[in-house]
C-alpha positions, 0 to 999 in steps of 0.5 A, a space after each residue: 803266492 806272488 810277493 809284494 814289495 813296497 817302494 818307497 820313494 824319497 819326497 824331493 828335496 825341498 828348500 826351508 820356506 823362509 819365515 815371514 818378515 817380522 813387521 811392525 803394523 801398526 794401523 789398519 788401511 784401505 786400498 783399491 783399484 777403480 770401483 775398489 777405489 771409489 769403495 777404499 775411499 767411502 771407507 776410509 772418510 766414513 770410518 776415518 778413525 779405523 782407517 789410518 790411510 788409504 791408497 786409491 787407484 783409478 778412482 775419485 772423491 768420496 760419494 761421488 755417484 751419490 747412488 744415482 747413475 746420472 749424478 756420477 756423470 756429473 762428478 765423471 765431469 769434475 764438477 760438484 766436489 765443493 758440494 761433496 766435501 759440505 755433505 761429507 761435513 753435514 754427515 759428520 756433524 749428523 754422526 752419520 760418519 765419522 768426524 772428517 776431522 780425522 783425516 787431517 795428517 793421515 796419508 792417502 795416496 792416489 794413482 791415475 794414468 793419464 792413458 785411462 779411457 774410463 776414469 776422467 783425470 777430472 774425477 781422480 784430481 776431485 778425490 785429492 782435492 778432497 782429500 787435501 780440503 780436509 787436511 790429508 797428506 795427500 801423493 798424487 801420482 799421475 804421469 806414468 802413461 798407464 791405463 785403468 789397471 793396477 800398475 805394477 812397475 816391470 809393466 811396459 808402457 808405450 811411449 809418450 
């Protein structure tokens, strides 16, 4: 009879996964990139007391499409903001979303290369402009030559 031996091999080595940081969270956001976007800010003003803030990236106001293609065209242009900002007011009135009151103070950062083909600069600025009306403390940050993506700061960029 043949005998078995067994081997038994060592697991390599490994380094101690270091713990998670201890962090001090506090409040619930919302963010997203392009259609994410437009989605971070429908949430963020229609449950404006369970969002705390929000980051909106290659997007723009809240309820911009109003479900139909052709009216997205239309904000895709800029226009109508001020009529958005009465029907978000009118819902809120209704209870149909929450009170737009709260989001006065809260920080919303929005994000829009000025080298995106598929967002207009016009969109991104109605969704700060609504945002600002209703008293939100609002970063606007477009000058960076990116594209519709999420930025990621070791990208390179073309130059200007």
């Amino acid at each position: 009879m043949a005998a078995l031996a067994t081997v038994g091999l060592a697991a390599p080595a490994q380094a101690a996964t270091p713990p998670l940081p201890e962090l001090n969270i506090t409040g619930t956001y919302v963010t997203g990139v392009s259609s994410g976007g437009f989605m971070a800010t429908q949430l963020q003003v229609a449950y404006s007391r369970t969002f705390d803030g929000a980051g909106i990236v290659a997007a723009g106001p809240y309820d911009c499409g109003q479900g139909n293609v052709i009216k997205f065209v239309t904000c895709d242009l800029g226009l109508g903001v001020g009529t958005l900002e009465r029907q978000a007011e009118d819902w809120a009135a209704q209870s149909r979303i929450d009170p737009v009151a709260d989001l006065a103070g809260k920080p919303v950062y929005t994000y829009h290369g000025y080298l995106d083909p598929v967002v207009n600069p016009l969109v991104s600025q109605a969704g700060v402009d609504f945002y600002q009306h209703f008293g939100a403390d609002v970063t606007y940050h477009d000058w960076d030559p990116a594209g519709h993506s999420w930025p990621r700061p070791t990208a390179s960029c073309p130059a200007r």
